[in-house]
C-alpha positions in Angstrom: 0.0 0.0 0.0 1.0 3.4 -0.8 2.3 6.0 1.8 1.2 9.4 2.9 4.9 11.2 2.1 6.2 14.8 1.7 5.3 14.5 -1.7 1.4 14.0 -0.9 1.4 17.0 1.0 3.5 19.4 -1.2 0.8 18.6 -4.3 -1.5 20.2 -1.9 -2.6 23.6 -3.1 -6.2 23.2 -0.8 -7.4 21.4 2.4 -11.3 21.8 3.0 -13.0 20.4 5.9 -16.3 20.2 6.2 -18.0 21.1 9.6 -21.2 18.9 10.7 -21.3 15.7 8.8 -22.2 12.5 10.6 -25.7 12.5 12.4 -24.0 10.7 15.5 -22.4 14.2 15.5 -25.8 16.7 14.3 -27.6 14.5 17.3 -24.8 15.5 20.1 -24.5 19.2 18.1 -28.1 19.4 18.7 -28.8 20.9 14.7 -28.7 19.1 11.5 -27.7 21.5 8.8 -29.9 21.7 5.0 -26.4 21.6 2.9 -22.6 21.0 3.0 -21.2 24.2 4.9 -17.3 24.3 4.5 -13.9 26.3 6.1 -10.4 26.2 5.0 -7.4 25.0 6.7 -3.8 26.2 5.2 -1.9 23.6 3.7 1.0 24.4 6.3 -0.8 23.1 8.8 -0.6 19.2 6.6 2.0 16.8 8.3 2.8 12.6 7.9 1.9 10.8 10.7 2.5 7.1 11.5 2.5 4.5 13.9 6.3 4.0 13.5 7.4 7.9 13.1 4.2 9.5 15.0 3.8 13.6 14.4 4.1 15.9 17.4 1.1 18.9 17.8 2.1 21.5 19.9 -0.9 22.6 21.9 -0.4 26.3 22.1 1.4 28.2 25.3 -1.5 29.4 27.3 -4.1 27.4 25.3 -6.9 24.7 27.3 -8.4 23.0 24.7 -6.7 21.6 22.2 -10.0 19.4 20.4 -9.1 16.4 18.2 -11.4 14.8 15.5 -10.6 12.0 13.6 -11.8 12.3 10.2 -11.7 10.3 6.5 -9.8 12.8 4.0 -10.0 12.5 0.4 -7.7 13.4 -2.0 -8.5 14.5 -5.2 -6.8 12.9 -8.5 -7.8 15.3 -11.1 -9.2 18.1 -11.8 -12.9 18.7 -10.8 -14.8 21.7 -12.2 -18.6 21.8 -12.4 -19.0 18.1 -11.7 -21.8 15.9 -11.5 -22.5 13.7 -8.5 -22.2 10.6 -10.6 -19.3 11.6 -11.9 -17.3 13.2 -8.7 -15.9 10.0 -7.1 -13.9 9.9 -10.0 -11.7 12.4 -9.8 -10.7 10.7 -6.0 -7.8 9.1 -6.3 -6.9 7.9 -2.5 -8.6 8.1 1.0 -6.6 8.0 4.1 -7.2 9.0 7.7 -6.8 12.6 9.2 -6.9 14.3 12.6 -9.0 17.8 12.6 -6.9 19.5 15.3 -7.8 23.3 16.8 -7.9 24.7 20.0 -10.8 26.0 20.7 -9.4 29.0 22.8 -9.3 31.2 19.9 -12.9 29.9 18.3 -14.0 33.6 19.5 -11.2 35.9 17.4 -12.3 33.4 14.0 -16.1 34.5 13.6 -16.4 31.5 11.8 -13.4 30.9 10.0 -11.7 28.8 11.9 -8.2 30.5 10.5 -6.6 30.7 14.1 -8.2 28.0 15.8 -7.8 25.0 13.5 -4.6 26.6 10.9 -2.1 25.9 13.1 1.3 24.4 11.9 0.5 20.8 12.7 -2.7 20.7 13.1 -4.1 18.2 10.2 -2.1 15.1 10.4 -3.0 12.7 7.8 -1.8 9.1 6.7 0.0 6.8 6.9 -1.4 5.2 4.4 -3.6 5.6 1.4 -6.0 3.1 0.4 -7.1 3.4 -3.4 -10.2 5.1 -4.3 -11.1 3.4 -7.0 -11.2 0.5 -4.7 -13.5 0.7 -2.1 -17.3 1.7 -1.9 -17.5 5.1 -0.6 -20.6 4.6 1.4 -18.5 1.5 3.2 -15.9 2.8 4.9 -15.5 3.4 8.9 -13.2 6.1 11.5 -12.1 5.2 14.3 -10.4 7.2 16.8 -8.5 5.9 20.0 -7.1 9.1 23.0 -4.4 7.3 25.5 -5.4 4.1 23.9 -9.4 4.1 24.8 -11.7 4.3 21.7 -13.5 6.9 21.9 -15.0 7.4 18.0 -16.5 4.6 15.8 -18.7 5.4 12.8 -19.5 4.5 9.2 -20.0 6.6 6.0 -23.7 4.2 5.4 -25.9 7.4 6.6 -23.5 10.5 6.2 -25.9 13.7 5.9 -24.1 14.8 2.6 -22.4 11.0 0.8 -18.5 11.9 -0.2 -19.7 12.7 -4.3 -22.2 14.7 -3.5 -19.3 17.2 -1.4 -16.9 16.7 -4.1 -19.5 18.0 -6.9 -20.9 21.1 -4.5 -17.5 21.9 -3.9 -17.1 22.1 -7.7 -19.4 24.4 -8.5 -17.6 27.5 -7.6 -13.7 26.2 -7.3 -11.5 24.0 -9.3 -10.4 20.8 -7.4 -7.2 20.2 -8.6 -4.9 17.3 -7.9 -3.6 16.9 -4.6 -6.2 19.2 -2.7 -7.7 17.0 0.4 -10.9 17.1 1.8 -11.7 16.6 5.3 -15.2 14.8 5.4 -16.2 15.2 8.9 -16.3 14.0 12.0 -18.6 11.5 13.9 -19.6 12.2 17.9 -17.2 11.3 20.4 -14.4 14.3 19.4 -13.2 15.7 22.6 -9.8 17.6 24.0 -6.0 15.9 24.0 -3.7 17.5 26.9 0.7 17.6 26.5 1.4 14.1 26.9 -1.9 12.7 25.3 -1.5 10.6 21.9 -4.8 10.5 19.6 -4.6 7.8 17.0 -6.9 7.6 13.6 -7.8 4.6 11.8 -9.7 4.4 8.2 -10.7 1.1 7.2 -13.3 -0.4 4.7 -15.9 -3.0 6.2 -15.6 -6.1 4.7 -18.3 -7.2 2.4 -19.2 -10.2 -0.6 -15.5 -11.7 0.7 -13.7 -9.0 0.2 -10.5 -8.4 2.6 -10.1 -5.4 4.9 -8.4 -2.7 3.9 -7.1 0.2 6.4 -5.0 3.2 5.8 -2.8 1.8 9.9 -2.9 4.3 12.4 -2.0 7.6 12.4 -0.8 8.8 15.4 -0.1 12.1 16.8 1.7 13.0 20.1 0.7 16.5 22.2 3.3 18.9 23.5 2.8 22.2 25.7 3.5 25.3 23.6 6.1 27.3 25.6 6.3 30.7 23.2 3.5 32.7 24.2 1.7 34.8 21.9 2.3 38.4 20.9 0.7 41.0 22.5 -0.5 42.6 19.6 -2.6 40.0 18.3 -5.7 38.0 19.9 -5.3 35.8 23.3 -6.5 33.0 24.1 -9.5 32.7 26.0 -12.3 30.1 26.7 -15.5 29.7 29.1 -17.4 26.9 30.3 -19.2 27.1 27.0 -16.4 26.5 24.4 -15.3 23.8 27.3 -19.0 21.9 27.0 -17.9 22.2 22.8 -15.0 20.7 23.3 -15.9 17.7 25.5 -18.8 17.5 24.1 -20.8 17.8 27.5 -20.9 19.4 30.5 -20.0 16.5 32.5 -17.2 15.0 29.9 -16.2 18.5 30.6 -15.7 18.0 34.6 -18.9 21.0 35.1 -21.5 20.9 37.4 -24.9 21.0 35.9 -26.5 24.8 35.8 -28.9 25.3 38.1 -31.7 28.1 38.0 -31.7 30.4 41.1 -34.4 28.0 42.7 -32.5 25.0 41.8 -32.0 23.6 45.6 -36.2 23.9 46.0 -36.4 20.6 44.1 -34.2 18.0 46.9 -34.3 14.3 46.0 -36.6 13.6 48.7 -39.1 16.4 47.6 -38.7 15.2 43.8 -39.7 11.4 45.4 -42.7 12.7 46.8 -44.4 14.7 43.7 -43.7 11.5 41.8 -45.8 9.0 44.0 -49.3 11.6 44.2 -51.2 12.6 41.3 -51.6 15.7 39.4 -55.6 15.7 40.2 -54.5 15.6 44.0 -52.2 18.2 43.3 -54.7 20.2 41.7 -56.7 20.2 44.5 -54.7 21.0 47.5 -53.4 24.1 44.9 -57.4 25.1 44.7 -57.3 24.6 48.5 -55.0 27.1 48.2 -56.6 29.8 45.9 -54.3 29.1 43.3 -56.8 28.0 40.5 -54.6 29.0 37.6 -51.9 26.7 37.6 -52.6 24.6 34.8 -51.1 24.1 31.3 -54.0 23.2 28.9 -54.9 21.6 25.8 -51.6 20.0 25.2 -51.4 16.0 24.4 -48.2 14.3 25.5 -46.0 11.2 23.7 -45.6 9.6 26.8 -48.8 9.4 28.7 -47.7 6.7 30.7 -44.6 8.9 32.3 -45.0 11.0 35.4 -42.6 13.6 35.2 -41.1 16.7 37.9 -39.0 18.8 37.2 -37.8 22.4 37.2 -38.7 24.9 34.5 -36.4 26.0 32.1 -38.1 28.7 29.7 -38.0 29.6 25.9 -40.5 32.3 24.2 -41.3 32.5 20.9 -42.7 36.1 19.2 -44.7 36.6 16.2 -42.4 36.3 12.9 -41.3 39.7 11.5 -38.8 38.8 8.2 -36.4 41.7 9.3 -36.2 40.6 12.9 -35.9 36.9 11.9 -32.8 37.9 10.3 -31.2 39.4 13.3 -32.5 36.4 15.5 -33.9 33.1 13.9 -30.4 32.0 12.4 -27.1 30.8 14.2 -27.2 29.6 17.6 -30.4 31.6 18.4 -32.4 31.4 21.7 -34.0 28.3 20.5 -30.8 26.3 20.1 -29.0 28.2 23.4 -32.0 26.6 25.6 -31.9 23.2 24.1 -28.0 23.5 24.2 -28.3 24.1 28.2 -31.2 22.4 29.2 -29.6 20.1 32.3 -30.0 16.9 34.0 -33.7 16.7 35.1 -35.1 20.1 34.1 -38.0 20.4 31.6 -37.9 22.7 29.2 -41.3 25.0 28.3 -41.8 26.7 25.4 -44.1 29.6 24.8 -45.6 29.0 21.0 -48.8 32.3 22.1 -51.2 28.3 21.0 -50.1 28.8 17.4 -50.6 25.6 15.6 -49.3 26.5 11.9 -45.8 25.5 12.5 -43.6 23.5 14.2 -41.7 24.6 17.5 -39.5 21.4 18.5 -37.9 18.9 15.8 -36.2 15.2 16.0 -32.4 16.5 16.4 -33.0 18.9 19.0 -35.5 16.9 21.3 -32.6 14.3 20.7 -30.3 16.8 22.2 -32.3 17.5 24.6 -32.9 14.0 25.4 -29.2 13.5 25.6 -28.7 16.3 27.6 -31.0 14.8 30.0 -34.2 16.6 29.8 -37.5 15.2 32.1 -39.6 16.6 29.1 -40.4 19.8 26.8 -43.9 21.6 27.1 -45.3 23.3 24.3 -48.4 25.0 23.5 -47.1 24.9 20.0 -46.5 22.4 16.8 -44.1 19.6 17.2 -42.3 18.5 13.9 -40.8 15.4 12.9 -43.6 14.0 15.1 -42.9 9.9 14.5 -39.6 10.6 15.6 -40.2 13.1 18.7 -43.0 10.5 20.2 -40.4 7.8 19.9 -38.2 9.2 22.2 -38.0 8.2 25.7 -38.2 11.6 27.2 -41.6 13.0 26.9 -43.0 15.8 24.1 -46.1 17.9 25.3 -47.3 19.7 22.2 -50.7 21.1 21.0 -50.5 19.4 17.5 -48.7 17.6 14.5 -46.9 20.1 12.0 -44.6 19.9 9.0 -43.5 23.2 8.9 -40.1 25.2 10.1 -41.0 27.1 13.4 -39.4 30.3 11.2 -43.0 30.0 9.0 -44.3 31.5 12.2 -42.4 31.9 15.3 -38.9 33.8 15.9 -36.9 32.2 19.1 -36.8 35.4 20.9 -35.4 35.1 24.7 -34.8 32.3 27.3 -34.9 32.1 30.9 -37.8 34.4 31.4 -41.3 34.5 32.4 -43.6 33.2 29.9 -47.2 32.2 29.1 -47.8 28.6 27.8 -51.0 26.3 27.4 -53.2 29.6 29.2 -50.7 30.0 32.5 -47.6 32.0 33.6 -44.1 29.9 34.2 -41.0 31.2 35.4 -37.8 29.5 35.2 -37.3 27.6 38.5 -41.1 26.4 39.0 -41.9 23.0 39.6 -43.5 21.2 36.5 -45.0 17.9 37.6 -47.2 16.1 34.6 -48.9 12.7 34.2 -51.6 11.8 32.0 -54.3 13.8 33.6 -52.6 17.2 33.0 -49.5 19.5 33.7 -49.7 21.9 36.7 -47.1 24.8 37.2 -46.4 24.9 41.2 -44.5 27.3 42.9 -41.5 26.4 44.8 -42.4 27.8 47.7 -45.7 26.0 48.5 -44.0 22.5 46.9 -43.0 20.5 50.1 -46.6 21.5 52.0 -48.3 20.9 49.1 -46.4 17.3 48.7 -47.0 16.6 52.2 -50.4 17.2 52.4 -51.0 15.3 49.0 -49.9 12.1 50.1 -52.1 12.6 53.5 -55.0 13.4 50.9 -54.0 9.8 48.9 -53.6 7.8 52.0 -57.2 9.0 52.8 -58.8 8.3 50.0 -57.2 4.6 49.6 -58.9 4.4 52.8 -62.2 5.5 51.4 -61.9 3.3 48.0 -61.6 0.0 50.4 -64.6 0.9 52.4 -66.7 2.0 48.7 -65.4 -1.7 47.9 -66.8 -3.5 50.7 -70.1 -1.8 49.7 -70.3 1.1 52.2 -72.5 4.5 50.7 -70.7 7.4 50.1 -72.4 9.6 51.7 -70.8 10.8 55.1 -67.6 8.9 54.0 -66.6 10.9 50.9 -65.7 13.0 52.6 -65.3 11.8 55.9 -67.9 12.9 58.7 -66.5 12.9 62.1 -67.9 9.3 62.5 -65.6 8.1 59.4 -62.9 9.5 60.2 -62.8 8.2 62.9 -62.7 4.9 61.8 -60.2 6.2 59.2 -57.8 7.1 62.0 -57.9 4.1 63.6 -57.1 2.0 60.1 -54.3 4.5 59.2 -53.1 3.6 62.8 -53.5 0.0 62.4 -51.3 0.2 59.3 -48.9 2.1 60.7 -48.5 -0.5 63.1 -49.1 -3.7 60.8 -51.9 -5.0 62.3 -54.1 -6.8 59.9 -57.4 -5.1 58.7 -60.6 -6.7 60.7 
């Protein structure tokens, strides 16, 4: 098998990546983009690895995150211009394996580019060796990626978002592919951050099919070094938050951060959480009308998991009216939308306020999937959900007003998160209690929560009380509810089971 060599690299004139690619990777991103988007990387950042000889990557003095993606990269045999998809594997002449370095310190001073964070002398690796396009079905080949020896990435090209011809041909369109240029397909989930001393290895292969042997490109493997120049003053400085540190992990928690919790975030304790989930939402309902607080329901919504009882703490989104100018400004990017899905944490439940508009979608497959992943109880809407066979087959639970094809931008603009909304005909605020089963979902405030528990599961005992007497054939009248004489009787069964005496 041929070798990745000096020569390889010098015929380089290009090196493309392409950002989101795999849908292991759109599912942990939490969006799925419409088409191919690309950034460049210079070709001095191109350097042979190998098993036997691996490269060094220096990780930048007074850089944190040094990311690592492993990554297929093809490169081009001829010339492609204007291409058709059924003709663009053509004009691929080898594949190999690549490593997608950056430090995402810089991300910030790129807007996009990805110049400073991911151009860095070093930072592609590719080889060792090349495996023979011509060879090998492009929709049958699998990355693999191992950090300190643990694999930590394993995906095939069978269900890539945009298939290897079709980037060759889009690329074509506007730019001449000429011999020698690579392109960097991707990268599945699983990418996270290499430290000095850290060695990430990369390993393309073909999976065997019809008989056929395995081919692999070895592994390409690339040691980590602390940068001891620091950078200029004059230019930009490295600087990350826990955000960019979630990025790079992947997850809060890969990322060693606690979860995010809302200013009331201590008012749901385990033990309080335990008792919401053993009453009722119709017993809740009525100690919260005990209570004057009549208004504490969200209506009219159906939910994909009516078996589920959920509690949890309210994160908030709101939706406005669409206005095309403002849409502009703020349906695009990582707008509020995405930011609430992208920091929903471990137990909370995300409600959306859609104003009941049931035109449009407001939730889709990838991001409830994110949010799943995240570790969402649920998300509330008084809007559309889209995508809906998907969304209802999700474990976490999807409260929605209705079924809708359409792009939440047809109607909605993802305005602000984290506020007070309205939703399903009641007022939320980030930090309430959400508890929802298949009678309902009620809103209760954290203040009342541990009374209102408490006297909940005295109401419940009661009543199990009173359905054994209605069994036995007793009238309800002076029993539901109890008369003095009843409850009596009641008190003396609540002892005996306190106690566990047998029922007479």
């Amino acid at each position: 098998m041929e070798q990745v060599n000096d020569a390889t690299l010098a015929a380089a004139r290009k090196v493309i990546a392409v950002h989101i690619n795999y849908p292991s990777r759109a599912a942990q991103r939490g969006r799925i983009p419409g088409q191919p988007s690309y950034f460049l990387k210079p070709s001095s950042s191109l350097v042979v690895g190998s098993a036997a000889a691996p490269s060094a990557v220096e990780r930048p003095a007074g850089c944190e995150l040094l990311g690592f993606e492993g990554e297929i990269a093809l490169i081009i045999g001829k010339p492609a211009r204007r291409v058709a998809v059924e003709d663009a594997w053509s004009h691929v002449r080898w594949v190999t394996a690549s490593n997608d370095l950056g430090v995402y310190d810089l991300r910030y001073a790129d807007k996009g580019s990805n110049l400073r964070s991911k151009g860095g002398d070093g930072f592609t690796p590719v080889g060792p060796g090349l495996i023979d396009a011509d060879a090998v079905d492009p929709a049958g080949l699998r990355v693999r990626t191992w950090h300190n020896n643990e694999l930590v990435q394993d995906d095939t090209t069978g269900d890539l978002l945009f298939p290897f011809a079709r980037l060759v041909a889009d690329l074509s369109q506007l730019l001449t592919l000429e011999a020698g240029d690579i392109i960097l397909t991707g990268t599945p989930a699983g990418a996270s951050v290499a430290k000095p001393g850290d060695v990430v290895e990369v390993e393309v292969s073909t999976t065997p099919a019809g008989g056929n042997a395995e081919r692999t490109t070895g592994r390409l493997v690339t040691r980590v070094q602390e940068g001891t120049t620091p950078f200029a003053d004059f230019g930009a400085q490295p600087k990350t938050d826990d955000l960019q540190r979630e990025e790079a992990y992947g997850s809060r928690e890969a990322a060693g951060l606690a979860a995010v919790q809302s200013a009331v975030g201590q008012a749901l304790t385990p033990e309080l959480k335990a008792k919401l989930e053993s009453v009722c939402t119709a017993t809740l309902s009525s100690q919260l009308r005990k209570r004057g607080l009549n208004n504490v329901s969200i209506d009219g919504l159906s939910s994909t998991r009516p078996d589920k009882r959920i509690v949890g703490l309210a994160r908030t989104l709101r939706y406005v009216p669409n206005r095309e100018d403002l849409f502009k400004t703020h349906g695009g990017g990582f707008n509020a939308q995405k930011q609430a899905i992208d920091s929903v944490n471990e137990g909370e439940i995300l409600v959306m306020e859609a104003r009941g508009e049931k035109g449009t979608g407001t939730i889709g497959d990838i991001l409830a999937l994110r949010a799943q992943i995240r570790g969402a109880a649920a998300i509330v809407t008084d809007g559309g959900v889209r995508d809906f066979s998907a969304v209802a087959a999700l474990d976490m639970p999807t409260y929605y007003s209705n079924p809708h094809p359409a792009v939440l931008g047809r109607r909605h603009i993802p305005w602000d998160t984290d506020i007070t909304i309205a939703c399903g005909g009641t007022t939320v605020q980030p930090g309430d209690i959400i508890v929802a089963d298949a009678d309902g979902i009620l809103v209760i405030p954290p203040a009342l929560a541990e009374e209102l528990a408490d006297d909940s599961i005295a109401q419940e005992h009661e009543e199990s009380f009173i359905a054994k007497m209605v069994e036995q054939g007793h009238s309800v009248d002076g029993l539901y509810p109890l008369n003095t004489a009843w409850r009596a009787k009641y008190q003396d069964w609540a002892a005996s089971a306190d106690t566990g005496q047998p029922d007479e």
